[in-house]
N, CA, C and O atoms as a GROMACS GRO file, in nm:
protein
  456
    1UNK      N    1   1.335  -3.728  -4.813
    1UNK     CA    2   1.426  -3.652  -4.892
    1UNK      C    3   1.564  -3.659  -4.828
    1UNK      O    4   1.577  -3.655  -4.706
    2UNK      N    5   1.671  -3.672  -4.916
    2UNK     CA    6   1.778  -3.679  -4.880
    2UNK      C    7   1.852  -3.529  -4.845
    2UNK      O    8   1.860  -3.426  -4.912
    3UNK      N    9   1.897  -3.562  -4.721
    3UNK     CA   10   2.008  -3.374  -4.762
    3UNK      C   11   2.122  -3.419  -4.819
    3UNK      O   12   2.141  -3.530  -4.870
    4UNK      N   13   2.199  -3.327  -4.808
    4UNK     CA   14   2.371  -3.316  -4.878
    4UNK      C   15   2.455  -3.329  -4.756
    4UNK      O   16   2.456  -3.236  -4.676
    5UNK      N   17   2.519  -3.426  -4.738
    5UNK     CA   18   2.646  -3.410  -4.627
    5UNK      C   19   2.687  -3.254  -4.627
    5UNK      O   20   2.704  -3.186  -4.728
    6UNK      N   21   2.699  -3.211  -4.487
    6UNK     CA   22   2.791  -3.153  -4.494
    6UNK      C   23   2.960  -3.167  -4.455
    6UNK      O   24   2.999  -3.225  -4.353
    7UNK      N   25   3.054  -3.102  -4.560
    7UNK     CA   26   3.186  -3.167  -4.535
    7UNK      C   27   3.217  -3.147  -4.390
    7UNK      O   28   3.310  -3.216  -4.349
    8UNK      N   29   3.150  -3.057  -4.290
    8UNK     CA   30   3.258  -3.056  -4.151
    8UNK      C   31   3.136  -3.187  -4.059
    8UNK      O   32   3.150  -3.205  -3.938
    9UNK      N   33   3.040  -3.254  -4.127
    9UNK     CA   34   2.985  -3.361  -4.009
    9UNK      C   35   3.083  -3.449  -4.053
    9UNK      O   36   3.137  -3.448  -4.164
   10UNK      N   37   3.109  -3.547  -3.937
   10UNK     CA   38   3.212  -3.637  -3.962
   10UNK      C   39   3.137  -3.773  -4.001
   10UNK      O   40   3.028  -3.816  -3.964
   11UNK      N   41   3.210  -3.812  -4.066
   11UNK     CA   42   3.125  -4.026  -4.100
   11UNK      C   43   3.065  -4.106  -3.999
   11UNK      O   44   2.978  -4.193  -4.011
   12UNK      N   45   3.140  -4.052  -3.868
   12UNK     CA   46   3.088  -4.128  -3.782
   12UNK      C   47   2.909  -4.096  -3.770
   12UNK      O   48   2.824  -4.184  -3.778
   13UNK      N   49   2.880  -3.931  -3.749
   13UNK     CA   50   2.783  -3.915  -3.705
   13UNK      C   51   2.689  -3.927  -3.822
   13UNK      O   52   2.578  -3.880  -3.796
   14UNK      N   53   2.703  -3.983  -3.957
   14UNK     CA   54   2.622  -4.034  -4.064
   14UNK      C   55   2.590  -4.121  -4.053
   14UNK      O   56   2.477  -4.136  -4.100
   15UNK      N   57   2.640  -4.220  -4.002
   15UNK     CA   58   2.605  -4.337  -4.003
   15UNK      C   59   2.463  -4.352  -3.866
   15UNK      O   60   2.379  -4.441  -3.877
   16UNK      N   61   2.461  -4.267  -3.766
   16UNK     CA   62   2.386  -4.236  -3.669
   16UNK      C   63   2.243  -4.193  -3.763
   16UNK      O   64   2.134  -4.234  -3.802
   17UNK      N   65   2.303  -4.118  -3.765
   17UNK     CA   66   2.182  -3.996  -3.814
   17UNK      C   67   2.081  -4.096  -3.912
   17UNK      O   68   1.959  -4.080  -3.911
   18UNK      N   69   2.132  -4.177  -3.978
   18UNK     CA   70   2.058  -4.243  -4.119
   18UNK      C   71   2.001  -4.348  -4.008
   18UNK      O   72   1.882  -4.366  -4.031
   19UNK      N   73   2.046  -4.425  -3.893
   19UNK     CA   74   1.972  -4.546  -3.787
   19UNK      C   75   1.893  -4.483  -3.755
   19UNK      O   76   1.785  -4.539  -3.737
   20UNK      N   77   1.900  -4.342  -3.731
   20UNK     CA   78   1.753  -4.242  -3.640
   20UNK      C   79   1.681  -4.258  -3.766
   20UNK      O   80   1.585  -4.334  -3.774
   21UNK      N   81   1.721  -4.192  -3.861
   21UNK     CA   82   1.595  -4.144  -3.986
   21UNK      C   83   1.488  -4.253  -3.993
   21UNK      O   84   1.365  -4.244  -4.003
   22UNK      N   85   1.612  -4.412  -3.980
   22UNK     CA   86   1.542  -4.515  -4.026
   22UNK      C   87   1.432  -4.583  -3.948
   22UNK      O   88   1.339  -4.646  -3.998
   23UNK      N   89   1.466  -4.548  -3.737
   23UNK     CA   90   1.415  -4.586  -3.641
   23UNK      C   91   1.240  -4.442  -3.606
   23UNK      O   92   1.153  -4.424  -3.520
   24UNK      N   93   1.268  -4.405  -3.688
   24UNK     CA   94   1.162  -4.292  -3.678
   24UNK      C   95   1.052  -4.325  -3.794
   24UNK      O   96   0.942  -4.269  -3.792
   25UNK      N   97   1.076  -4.386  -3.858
   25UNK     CA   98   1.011  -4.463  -3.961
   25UNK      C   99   0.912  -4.337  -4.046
   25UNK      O  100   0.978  -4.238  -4.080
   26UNK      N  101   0.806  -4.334  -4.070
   26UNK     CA  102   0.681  -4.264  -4.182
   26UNK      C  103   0.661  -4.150  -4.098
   26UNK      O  104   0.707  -4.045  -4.142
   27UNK      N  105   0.584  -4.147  -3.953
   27UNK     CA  106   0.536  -4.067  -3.827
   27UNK      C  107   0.562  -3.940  -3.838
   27UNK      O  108   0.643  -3.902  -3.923
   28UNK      N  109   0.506  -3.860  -3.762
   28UNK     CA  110   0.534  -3.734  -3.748
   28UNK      C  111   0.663  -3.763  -3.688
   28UNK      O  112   0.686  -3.867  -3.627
   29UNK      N  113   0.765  -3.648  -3.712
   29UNK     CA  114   0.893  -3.626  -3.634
   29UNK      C  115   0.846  -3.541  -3.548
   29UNK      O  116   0.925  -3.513  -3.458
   30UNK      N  117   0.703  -3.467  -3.542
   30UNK     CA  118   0.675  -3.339  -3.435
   30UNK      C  119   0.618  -3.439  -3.338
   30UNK      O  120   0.614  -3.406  -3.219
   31UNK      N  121   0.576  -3.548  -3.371
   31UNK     CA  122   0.541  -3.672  -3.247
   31UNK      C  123   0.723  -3.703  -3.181
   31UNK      O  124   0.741  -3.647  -3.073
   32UNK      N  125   0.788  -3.745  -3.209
   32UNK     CA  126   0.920  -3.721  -3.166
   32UNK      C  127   0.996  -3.666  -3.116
   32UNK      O  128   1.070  -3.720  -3.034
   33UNK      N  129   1.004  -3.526  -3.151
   33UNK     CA  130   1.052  -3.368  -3.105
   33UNK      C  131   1.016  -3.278  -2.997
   33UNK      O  132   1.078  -3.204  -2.921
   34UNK      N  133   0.867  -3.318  -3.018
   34UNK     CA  134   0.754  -3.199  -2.966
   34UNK      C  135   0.813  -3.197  -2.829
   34UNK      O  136   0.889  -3.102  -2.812
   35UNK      N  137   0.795  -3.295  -2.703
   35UNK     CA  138   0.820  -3.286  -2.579
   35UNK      C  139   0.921  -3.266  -2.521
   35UNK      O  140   0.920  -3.245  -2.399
   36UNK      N  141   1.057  -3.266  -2.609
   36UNK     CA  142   1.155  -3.220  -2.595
   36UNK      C  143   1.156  -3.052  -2.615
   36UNK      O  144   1.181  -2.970  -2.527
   37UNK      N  145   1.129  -3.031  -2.720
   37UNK     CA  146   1.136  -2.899  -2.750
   37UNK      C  147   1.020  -2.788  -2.663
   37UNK      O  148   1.018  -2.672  -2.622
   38UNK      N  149   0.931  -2.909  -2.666
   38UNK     CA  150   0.821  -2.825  -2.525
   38UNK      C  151   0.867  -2.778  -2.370
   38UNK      O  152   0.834  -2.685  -2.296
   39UNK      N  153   0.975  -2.910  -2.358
   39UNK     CA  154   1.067  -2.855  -2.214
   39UNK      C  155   1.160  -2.733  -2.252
   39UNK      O  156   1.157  -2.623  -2.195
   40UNK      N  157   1.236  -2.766  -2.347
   40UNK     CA  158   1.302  -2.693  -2.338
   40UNK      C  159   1.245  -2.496  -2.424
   40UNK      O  160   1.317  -2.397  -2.436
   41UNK      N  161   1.128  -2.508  -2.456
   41UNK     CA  162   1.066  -2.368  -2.440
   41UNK      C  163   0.997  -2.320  -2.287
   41UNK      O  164   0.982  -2.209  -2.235
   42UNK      N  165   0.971  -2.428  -2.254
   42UNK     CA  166   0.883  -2.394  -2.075
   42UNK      C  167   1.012  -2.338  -2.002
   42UNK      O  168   0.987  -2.256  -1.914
   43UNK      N  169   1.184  -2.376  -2.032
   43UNK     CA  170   1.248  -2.316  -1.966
   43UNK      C  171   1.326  -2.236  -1.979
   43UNK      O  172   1.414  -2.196  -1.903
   44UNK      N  173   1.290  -2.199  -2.112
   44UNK     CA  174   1.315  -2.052  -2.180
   44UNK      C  175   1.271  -1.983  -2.136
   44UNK      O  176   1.326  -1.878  -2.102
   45UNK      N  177   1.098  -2.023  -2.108
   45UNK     CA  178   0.986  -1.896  -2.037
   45UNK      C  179   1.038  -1.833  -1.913
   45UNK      O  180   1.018  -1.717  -1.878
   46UNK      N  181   1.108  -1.922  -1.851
   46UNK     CA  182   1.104  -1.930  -1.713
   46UNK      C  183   1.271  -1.794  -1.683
   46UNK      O  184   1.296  -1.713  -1.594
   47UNK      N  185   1.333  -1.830  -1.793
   47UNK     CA  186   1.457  -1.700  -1.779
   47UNK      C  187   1.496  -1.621  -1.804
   47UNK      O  188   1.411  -1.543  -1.760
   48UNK      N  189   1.594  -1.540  -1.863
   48UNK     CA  190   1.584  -1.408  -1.916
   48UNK      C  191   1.630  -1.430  -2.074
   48UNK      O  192   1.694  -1.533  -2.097
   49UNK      N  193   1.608  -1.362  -2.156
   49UNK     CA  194   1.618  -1.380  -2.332
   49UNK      C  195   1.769  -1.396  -2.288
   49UNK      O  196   1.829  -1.380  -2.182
   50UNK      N  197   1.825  -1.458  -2.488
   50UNK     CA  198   1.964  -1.466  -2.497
   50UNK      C  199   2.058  -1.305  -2.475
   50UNK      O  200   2.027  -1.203  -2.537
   51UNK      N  201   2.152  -1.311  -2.393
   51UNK     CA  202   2.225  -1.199  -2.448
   51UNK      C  203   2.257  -1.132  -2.547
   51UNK      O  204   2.296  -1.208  -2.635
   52UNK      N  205   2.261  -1.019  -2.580
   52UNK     CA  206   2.201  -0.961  -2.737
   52UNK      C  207   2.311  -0.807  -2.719
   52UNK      O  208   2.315  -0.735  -2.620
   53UNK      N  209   2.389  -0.791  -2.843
   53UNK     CA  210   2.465  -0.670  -2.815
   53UNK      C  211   2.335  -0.570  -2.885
   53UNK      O  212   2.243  -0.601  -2.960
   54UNK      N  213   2.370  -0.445  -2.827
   54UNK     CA  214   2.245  -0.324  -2.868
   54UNK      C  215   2.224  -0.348  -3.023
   54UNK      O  216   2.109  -0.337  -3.068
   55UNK      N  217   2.338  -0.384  -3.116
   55UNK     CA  218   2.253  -0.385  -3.253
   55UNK      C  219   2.194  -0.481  -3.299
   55UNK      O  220   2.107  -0.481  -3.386
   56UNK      N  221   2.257  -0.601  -3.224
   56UNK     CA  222   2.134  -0.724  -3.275
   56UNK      C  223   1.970  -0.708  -3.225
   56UNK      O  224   1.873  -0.748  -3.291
   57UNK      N  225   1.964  -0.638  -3.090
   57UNK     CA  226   1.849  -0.595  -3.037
   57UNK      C  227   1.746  -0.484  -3.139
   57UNK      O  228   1.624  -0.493  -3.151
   58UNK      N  229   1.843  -0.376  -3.209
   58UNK     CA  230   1.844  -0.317  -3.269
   58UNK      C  231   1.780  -0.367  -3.382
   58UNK      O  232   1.660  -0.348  -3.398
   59UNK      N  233   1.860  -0.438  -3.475
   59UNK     CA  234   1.789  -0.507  -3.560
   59UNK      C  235   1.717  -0.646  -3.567
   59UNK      O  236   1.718  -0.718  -3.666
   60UNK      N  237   1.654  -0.673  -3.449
   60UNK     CA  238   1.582  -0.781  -3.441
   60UNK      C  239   1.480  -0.676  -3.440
   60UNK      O  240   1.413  -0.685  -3.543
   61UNK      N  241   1.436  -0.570  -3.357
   61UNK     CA  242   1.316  -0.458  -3.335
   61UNK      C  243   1.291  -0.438  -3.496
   61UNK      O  244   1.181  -0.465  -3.546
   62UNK      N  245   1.380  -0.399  -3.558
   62UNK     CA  246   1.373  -0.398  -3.698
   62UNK      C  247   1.295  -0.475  -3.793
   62UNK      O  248   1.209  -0.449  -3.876
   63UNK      N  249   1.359  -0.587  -3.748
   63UNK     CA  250   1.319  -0.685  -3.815
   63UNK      C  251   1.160  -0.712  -3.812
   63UNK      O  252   1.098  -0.726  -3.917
   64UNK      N  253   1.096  -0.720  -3.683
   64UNK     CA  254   0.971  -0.760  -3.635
   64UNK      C  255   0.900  -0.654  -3.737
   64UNK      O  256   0.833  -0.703  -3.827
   65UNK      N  257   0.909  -0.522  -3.729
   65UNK     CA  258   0.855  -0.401  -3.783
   65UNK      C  259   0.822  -0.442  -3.955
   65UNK      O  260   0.708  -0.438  -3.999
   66UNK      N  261   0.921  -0.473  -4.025
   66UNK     CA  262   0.949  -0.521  -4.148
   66UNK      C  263   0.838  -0.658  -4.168
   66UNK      O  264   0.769  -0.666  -4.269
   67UNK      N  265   0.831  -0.772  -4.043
   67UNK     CA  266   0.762  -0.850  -4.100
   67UNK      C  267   0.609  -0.826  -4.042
   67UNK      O  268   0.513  -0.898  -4.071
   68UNK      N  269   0.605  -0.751  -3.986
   68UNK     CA  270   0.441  -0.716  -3.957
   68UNK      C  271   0.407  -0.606  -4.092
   68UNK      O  272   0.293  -0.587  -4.134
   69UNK      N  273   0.488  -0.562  -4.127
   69UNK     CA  274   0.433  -0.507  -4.280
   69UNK      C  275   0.461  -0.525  -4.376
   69UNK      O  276   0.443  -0.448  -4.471
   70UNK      N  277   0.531  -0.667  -4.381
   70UNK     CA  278   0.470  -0.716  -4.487
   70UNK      C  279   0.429  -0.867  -4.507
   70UNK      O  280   0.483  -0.953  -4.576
   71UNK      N  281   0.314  -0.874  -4.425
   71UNK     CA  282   0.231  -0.967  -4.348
   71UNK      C  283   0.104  -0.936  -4.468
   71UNK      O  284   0.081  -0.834  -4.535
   72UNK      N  285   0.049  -1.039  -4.464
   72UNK     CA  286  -0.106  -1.055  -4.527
   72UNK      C  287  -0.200  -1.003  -4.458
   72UNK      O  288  -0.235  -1.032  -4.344
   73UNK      N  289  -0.263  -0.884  -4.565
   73UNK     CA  290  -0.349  -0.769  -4.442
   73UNK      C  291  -0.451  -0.830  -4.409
   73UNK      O  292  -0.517  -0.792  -4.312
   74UNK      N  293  -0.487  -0.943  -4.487
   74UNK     CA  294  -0.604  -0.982  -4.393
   74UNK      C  295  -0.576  -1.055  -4.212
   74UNK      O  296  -0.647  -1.065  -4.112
   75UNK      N  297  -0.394  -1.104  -4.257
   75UNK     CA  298  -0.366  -1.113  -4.078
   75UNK      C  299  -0.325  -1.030  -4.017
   75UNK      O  300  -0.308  -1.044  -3.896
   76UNK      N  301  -0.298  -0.920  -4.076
   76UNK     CA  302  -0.271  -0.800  -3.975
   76UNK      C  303  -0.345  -0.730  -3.962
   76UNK      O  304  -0.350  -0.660  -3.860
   77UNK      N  305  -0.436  -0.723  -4.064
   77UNK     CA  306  -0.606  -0.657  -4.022
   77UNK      C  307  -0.652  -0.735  -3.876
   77UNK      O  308  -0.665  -0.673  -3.770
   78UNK      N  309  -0.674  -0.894  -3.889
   78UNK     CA  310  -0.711  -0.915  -3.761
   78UNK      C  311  -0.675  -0.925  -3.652
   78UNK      O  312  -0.748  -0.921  -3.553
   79UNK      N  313  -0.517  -0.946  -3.655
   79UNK     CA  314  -0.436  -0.910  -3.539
   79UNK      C  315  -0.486  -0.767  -3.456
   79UNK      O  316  -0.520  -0.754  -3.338
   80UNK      N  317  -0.476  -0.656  -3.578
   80UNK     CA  318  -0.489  -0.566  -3.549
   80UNK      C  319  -0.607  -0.487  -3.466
   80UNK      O  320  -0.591  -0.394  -3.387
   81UNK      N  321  -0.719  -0.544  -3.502
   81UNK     CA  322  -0.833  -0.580  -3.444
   81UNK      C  323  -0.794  -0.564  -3.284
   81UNK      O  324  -0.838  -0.477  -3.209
   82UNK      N  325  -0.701  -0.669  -3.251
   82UNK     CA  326  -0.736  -0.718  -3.140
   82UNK      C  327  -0.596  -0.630  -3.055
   82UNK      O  328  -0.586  -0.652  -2.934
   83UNK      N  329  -0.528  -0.567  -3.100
   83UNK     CA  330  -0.392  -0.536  -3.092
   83UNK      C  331  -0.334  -0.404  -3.116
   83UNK      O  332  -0.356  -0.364  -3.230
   84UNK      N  333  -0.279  -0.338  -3.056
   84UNK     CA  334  -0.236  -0.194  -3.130
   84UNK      C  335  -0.050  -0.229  -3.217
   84UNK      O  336   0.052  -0.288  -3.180
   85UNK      N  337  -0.090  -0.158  -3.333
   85UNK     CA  338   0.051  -0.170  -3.397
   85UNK      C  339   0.205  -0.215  -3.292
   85UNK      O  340   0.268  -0.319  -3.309
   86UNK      N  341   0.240  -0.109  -3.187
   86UNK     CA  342   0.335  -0.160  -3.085
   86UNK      C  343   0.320  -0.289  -3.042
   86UNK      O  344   0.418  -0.364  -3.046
   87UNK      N  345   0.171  -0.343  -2.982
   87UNK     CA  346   0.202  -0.481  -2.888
   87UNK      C  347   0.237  -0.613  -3.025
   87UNK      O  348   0.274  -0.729  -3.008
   88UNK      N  349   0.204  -0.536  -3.166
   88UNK     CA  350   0.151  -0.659  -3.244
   88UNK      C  351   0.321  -0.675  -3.279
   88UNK      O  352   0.346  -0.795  -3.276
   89UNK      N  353   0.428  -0.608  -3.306
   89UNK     CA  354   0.552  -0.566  -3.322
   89UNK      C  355   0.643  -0.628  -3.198
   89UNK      O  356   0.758  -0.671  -3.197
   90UNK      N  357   0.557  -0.617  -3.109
   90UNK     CA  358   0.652  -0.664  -2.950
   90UNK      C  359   0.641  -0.801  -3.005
   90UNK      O  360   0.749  -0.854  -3.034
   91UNK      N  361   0.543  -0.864  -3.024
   91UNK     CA  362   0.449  -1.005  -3.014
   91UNK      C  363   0.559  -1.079  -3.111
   91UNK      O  364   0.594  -1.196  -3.104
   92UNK      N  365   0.604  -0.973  -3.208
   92UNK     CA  366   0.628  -1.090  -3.327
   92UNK      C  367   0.817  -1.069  -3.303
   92UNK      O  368   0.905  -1.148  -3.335
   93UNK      N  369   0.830  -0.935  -3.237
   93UNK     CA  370   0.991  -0.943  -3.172
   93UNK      C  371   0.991  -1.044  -3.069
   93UNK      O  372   1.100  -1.100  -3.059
   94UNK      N  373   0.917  -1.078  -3.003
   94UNK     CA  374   0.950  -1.204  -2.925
   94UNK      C  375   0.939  -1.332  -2.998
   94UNK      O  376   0.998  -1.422  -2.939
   95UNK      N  377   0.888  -1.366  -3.097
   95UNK     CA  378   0.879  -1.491  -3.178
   95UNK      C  379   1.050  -1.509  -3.229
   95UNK      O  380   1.131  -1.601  -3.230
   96UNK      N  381   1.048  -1.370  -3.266
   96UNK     CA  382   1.165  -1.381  -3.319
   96UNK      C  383   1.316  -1.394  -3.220
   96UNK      O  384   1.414  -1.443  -3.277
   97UNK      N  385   1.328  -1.362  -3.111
   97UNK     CA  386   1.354  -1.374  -3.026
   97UNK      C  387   1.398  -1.478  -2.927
   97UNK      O  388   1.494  -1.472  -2.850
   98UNK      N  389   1.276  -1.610  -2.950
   98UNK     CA  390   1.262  -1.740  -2.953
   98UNK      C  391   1.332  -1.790  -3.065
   98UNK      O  392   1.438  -1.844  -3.035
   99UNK      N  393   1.309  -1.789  -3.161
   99UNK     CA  394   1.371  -1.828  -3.275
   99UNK      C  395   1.545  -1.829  -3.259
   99UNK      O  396   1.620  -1.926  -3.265
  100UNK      N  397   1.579  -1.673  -3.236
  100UNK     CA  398   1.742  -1.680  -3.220
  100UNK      C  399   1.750  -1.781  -3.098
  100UNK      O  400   1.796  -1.892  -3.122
  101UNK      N  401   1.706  -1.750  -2.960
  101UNK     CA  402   1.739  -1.866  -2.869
  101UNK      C  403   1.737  -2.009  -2.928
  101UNK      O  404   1.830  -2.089  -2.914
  102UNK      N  405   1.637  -2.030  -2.986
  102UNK     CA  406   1.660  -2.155  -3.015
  102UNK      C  407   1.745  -2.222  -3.136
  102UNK      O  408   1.763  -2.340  -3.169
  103UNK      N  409   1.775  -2.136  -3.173
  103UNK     CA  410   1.891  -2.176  -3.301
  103UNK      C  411   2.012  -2.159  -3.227
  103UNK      O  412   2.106  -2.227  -3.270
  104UNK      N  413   2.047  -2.049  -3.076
  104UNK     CA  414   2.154  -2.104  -3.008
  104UNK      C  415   2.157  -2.243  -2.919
  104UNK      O  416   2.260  -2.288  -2.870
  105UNK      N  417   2.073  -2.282  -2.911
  105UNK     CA  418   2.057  -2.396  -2.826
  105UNK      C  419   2.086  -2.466  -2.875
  105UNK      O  420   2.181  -2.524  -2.824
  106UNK      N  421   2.035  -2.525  -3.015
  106UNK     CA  422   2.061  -2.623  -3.112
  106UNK      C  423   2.234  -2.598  -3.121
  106UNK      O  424   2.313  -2.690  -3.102
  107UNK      N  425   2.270  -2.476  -3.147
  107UNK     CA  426   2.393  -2.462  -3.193
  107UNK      C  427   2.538  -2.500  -3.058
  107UNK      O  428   2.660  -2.517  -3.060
  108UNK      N  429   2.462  -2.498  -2.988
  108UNK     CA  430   2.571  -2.501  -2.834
  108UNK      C  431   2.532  -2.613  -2.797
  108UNK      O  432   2.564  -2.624  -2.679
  109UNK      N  433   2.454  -2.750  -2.853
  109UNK     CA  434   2.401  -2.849  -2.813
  109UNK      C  435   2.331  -2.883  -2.672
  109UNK      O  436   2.355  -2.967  -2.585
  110UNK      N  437   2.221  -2.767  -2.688
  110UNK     CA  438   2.122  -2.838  -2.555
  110UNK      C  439   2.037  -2.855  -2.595
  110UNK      O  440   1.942  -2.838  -2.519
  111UNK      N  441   2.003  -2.904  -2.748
  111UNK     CA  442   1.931  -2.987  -2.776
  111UNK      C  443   1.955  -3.115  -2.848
  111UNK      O  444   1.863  -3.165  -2.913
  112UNK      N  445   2.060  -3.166  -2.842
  112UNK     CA  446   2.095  -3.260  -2.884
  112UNK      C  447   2.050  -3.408  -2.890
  112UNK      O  448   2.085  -3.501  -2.962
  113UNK      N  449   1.949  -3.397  -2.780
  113UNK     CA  450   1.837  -3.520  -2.744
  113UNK      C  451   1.752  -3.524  -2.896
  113UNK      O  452   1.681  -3.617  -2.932
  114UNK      N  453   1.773  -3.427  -2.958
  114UNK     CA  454   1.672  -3.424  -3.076
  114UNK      C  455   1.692  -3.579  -3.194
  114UNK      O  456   1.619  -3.591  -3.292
   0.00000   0.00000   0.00000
């Protein structure tokens, strides 16, 4: 599938991007990605979360709360099972958590090996 240019990538880096698409051929791209992105979560583990002003913290806690209810009860039934409401809320504020880190990483290019 094709995307849409966006107007602020420049021509140069199109012409790149379409030699990768083309040098990556049919394959998984998670065969491609994976070991990169595996280092660079092992050294996420290893430090302290992104800096976060109190309301993004605020509403990331939020956020987790919101998507654990309204989650498919048969997976939050079994989560739950195994889990009390708080740790299952921590569990999914740290996913989310990961998520913002890694959309800054991408965004500040330390993942650019991608």
């Amino acid at each position: 599938m094709d995307k849409k240019p966006s107007p602020n990538d420049p021509e140069w880096l199109r012409q790149i991007e379409e030699l990768a698409n083309a040098q990556l051929g049919s394959g998984s791209s998670c065969e491609q990605v994976h070991p990169i992105v595996a280092r660079w979560f092992e050294a996420l583990m290893d430090t302290d979360p992104p800096e976060s002003r109190d309301s993004v913290v605020q509403a990331t806690s939020c956020l987790a709360t919101e998507v654990l209810f309204s989650s498919p009860d048969h997976i939050i039934g079994s989560l739950l099972e195994q889990v009390d409401e708080d740790e299952a809320a921590l569990w999914i504020e740290q996913i989310i958590m990961v998520g913002r880190a890694f959309e800054i990483a991408l965004h500040n290019g330390d993942l650019d090996d991608l």
